[in-house]
TORKOL-4160 file (C-alpha; in steps of 0.2 Angstrom, whole numbers, padded with zeros to 4 digits, m for minus):
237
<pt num="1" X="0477" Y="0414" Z="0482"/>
<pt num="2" X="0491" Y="0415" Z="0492"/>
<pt num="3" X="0498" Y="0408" Z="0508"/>
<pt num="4" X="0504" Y="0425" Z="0515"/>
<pt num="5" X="0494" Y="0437" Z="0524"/>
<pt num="6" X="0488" Y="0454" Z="0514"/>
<pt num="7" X="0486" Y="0468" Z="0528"/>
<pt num="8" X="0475" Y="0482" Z="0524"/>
<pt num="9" X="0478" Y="0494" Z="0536"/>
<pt num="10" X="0460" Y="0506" Z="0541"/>
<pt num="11" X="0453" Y="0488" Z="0539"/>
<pt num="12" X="0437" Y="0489" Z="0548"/>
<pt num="13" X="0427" Y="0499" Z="0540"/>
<pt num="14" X="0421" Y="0506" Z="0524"/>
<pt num="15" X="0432" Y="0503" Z="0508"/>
<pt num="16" X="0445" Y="0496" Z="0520"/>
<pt num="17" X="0432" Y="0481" Z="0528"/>
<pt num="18" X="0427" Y="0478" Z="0511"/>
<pt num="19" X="0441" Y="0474" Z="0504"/>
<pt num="20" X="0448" Y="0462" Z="0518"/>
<pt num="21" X="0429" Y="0453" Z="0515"/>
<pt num="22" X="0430" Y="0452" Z="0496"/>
<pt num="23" X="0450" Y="0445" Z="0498"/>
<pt num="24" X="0444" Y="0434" Z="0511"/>
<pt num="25" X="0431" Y="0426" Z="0502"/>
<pt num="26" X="0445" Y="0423" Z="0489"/>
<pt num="27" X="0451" Y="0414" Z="0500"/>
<pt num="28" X="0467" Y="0426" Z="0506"/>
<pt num="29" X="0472" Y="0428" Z="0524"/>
<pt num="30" X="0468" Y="0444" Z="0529"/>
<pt num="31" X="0476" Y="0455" Z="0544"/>
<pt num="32" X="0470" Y="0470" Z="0548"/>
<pt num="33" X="0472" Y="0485" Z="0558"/>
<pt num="34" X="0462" Y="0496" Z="0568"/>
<pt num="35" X="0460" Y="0512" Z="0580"/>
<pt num="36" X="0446" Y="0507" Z="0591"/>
<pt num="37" X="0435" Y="0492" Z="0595"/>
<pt num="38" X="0418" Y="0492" Z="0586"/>
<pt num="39" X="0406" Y="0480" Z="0580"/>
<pt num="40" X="0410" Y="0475" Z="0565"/>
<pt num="41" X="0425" Y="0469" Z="0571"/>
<pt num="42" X="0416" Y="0453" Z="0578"/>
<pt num="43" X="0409" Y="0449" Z="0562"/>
<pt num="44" X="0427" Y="0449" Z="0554"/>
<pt num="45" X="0436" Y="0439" Z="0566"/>
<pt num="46" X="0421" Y="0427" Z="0562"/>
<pt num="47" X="0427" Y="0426" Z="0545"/>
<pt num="48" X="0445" Y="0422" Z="0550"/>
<pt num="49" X="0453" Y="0441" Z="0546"/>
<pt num="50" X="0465" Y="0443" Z="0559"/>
<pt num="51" X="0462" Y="0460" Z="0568"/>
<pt num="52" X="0477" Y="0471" Z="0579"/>
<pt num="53" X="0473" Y="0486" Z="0585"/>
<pt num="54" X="0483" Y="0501" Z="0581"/>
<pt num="55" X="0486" Y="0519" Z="0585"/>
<pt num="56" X="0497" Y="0527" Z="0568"/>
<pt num="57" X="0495" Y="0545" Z="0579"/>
<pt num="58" X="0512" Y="0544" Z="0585"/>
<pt num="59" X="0530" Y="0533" Z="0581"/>
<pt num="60" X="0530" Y="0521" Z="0593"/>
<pt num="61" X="0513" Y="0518" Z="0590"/>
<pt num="62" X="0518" Y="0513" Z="0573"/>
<pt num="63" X="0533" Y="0503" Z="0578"/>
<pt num="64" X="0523" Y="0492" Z="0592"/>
<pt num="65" X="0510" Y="0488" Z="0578"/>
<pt num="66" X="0525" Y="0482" Z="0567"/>
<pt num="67" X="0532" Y="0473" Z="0583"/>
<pt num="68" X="0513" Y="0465" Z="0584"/>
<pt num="69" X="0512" Y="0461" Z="0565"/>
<pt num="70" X="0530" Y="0451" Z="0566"/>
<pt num="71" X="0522" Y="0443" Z="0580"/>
<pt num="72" X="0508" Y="0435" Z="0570"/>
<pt num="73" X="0514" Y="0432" Z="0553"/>
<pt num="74" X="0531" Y="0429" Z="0545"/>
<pt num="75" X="0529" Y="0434" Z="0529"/>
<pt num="76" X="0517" Y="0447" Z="0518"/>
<pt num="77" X="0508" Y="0445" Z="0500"/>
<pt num="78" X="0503" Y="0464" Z="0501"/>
<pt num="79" X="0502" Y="0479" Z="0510"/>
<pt num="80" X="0487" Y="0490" Z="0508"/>
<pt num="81" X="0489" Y="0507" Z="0516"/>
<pt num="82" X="0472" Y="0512" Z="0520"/>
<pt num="83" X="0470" Y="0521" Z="0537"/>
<pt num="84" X="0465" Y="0537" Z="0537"/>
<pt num="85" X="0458" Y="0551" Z="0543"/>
<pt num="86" X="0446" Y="0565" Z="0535"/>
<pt num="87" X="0448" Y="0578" Z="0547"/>
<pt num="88" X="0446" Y="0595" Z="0542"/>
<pt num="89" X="0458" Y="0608" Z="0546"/>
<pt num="90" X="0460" Y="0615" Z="0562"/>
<pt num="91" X="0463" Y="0634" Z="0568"/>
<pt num="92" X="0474" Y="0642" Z="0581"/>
<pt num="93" X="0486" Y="0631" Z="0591"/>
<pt num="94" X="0476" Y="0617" Z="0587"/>
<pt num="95" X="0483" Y="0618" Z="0569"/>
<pt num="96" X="0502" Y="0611" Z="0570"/>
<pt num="97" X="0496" Y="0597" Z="0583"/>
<pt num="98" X="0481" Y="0593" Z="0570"/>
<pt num="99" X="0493" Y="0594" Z="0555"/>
<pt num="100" X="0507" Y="0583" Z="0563"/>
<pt num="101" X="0492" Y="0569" Z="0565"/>
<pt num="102" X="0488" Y="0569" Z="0549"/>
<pt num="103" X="0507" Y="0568" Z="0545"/>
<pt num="104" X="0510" Y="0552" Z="0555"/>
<pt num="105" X="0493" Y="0541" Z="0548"/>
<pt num="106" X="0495" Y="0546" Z="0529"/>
<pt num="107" X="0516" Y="0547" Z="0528"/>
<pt num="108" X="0524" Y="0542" Z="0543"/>
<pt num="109" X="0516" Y="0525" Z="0547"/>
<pt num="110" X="0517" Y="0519" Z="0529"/>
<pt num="111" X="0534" Y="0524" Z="0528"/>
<pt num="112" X="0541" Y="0517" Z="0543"/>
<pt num="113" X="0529" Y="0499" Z="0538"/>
<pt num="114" X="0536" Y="0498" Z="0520"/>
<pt num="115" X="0553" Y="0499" Z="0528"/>
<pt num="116" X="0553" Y="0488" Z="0542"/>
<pt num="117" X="0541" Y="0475" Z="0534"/>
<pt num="118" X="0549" Y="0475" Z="0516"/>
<pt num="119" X="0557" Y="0458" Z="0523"/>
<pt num="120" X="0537" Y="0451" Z="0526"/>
<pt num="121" X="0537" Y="0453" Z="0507"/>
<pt num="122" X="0551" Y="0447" Z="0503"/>
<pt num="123" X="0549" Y="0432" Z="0511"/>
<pt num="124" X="0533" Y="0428" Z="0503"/>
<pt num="125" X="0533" Y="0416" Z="0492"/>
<pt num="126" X="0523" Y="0420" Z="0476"/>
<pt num="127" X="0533" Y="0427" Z="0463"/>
<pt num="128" X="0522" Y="0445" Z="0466"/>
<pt num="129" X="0523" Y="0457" Z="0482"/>
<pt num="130" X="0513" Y="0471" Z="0481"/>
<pt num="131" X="0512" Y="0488" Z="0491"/>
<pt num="132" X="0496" Y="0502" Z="0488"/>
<pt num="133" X="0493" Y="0516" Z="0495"/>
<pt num="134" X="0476" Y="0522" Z="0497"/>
<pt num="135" X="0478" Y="0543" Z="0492"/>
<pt num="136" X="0465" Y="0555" Z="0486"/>
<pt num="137" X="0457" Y="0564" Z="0471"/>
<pt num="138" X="0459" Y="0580" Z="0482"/>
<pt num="139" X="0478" Y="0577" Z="0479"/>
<pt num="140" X="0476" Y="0586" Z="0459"/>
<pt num="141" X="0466" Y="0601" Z="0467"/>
<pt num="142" X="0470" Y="0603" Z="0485"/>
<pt num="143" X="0456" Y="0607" Z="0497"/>
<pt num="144" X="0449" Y="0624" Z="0503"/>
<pt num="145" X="0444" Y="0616" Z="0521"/>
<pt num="146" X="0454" Y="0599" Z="0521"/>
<pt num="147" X="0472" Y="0606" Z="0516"/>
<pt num="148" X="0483" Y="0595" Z="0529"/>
<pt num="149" X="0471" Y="0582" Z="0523"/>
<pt num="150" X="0476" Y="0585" Z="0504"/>
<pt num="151" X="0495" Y="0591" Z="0508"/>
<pt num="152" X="0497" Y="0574" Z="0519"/>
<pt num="153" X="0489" Y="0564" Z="0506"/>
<pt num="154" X="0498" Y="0573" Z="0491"/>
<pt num="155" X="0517" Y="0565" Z="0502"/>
<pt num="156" X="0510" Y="0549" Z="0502"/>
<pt num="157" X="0507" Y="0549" Z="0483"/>
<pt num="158" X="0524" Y="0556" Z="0480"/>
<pt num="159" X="0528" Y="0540" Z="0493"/>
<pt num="160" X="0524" Y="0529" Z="0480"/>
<pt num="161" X="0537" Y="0534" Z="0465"/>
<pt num="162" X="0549" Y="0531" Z="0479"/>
<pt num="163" X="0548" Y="0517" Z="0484"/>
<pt num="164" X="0541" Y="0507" Z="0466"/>
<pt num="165" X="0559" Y="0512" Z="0462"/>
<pt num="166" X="0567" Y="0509" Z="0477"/>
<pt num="167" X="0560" Y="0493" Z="0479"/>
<pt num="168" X="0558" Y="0487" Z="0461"/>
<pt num="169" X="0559" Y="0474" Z="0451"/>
<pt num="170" X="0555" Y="0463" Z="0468"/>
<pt num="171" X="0542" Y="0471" Z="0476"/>
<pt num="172" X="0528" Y="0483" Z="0465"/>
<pt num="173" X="0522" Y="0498" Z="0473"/>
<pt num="174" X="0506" Y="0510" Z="0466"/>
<pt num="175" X="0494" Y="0518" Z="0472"/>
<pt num="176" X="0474" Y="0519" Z="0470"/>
<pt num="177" X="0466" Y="0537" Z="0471"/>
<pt num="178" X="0448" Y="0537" Z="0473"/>
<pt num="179" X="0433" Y="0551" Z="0473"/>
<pt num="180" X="0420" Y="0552" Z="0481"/>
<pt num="181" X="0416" Y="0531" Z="0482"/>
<pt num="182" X="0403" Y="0529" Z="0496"/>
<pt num="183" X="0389" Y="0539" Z="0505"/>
<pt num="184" X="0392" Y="0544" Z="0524"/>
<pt num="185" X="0379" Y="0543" Z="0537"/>
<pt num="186" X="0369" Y="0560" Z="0539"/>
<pt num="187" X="0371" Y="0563" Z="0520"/>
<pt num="188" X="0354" Y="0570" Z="0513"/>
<pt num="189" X="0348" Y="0570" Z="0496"/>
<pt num="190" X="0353" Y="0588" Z="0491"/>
<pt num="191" X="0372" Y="0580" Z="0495"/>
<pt num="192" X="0370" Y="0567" Z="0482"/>
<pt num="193" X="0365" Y="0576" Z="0468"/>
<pt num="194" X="0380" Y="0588" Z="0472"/>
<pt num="195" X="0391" Y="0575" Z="0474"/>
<pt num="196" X="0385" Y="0565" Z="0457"/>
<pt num="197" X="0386" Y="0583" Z="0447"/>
<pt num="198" X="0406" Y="0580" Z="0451"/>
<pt num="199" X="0409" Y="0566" Z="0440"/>
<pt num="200" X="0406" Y="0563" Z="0422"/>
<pt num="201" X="0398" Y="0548" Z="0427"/>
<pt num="202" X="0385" Y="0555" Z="0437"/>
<pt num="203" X="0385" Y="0540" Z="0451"/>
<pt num="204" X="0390" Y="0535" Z="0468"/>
<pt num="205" X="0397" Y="0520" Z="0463"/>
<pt num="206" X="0400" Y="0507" Z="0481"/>
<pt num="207" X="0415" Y="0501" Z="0486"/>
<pt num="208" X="0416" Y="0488" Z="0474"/>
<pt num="209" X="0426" Y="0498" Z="0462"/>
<pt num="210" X="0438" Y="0500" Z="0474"/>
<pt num="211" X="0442" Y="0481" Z="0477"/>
<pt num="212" X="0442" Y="0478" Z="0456"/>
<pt num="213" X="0455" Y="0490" Z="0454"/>
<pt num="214" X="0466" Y="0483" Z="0469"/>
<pt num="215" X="0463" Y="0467" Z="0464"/>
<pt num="216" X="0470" Y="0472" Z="0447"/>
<pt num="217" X="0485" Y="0477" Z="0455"/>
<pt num="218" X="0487" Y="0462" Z="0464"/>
<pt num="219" X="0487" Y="0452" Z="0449"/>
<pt num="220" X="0497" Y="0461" Z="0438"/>
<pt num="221" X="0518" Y="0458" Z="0439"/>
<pt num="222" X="0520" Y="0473" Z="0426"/>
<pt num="223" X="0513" Y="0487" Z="0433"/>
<pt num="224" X="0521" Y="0498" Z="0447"/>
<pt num="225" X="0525" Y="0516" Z="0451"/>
<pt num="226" X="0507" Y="0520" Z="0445"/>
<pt num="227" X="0492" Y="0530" Z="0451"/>
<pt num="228" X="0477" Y="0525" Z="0448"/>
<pt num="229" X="0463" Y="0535" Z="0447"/>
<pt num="230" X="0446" Y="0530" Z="0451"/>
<pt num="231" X="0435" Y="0546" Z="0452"/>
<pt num="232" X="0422" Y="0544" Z="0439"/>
<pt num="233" X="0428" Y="0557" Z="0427"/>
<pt num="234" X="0431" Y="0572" Z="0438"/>
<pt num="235" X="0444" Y="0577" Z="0425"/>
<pt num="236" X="0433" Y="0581" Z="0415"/>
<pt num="237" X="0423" Y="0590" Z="0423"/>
């Protein structure tokens, strides 16, 4: 447990809301960001996770949150870059706009964060400061309908190996790149089978395989630069 925050970015729903659960009932602070005002939002404030909103869509979206974060918190244990966005690819003169979107929540905003908020880790003061980005599995194979998706995805993994050696042996930076991890809303039955046959292993398994492979991240001081895959055997497949 540590003193300083960990912000997960995306925080309010899905893998990103259950993480910032599972670290606060370890008992970490937790800040989080997010895009709009929901629901579940009231149910984490509750549990003491600080919530700002954020709109990563443009740069001076990105540098008010940063303005806001330094505002609430001196210091950082982690950053976990989890916003995003699954939108497929637009046609037309929607494309560029659509693309440039994409750009700004999977490569710009954690760019510009790790830069500006590399002193919040520093001044932490546990002898590990951790950044993750959250890519894809789609980065190994592209997409046929999500290709900003995966292209925007692919820079943020490349991101990584930057900055672990920009910012070694001080701060550790990886990366976590899921499959298929939970169901949506609307998914029928046929979906699931199809989406099972992807792995080896034939499940959907929740997001709690998500929070044991951060976690492992989080507590281990010799591991950086790294991707770690968590797609149920899709490789071999």
């Amino acid at each position: 447990m540590s003193a300083s925050p960990i912000l997960i970015t995306g925080g309010a729903q899905r893998l990103g809301r259950h993480c910032a659960e599972r670290l606060a009932e370890d008992g970490h602070p937790v800040i989080i960001s997010y895009r709009r005002e929901r629901p579940e939002l009231e149910v984490l404030r509750s549990r003491g996770i600080v919530t700002l909103p954020a709109d990563f869509s443009s740069e001076a979206g990105i540098l008010d949150f940063i303005a806001r974060l330094k505002g609430e918190t001196s210091s950082l244990r982690a950053i976990v870059h989890n916003a995003s966005d699954w939108a497929p690819d637009s046609q037309g003169d929607e494309a560029g706009a659509a693309f440039e979107r994409l750009f700004r929540i999977h490569m710009q905003a954690p760019y510009i964060i790790n830069l500006h908020c590399r002193e919040l880790l520093e001044a932490c003061g546990e002898p590990q400061r951790d950044i993750v980005h959250m890519t894809d599995y789609v980065v190994q194979k592209g997409s046929k309908k999500h290709a900003a998706y995966a292209a925007t995805k692919a820079g943020l993994a490349n991101l990584t190996l930057s900055f672990a050696a920009m910012y070694a042996p001080r701060i550790q930076v990886n990366a976590i790149a899921p499959a298929l991890i939970m169901l949506g809303e609307g998914d029928d039955e046929a979906y699931v089978e199809k989406a099972k046959a992807k792995s080896a292993m034939g499940m959907v398994p929740g997001p709690g395989v998500i929070y044991q492979s951060l976690r492992y991240l989080l507590d281990n001081r010799y591991v950086t630069g790294i991707t770690l895959p968590v797609d149920g055997g899709r490789h071999l497949r």
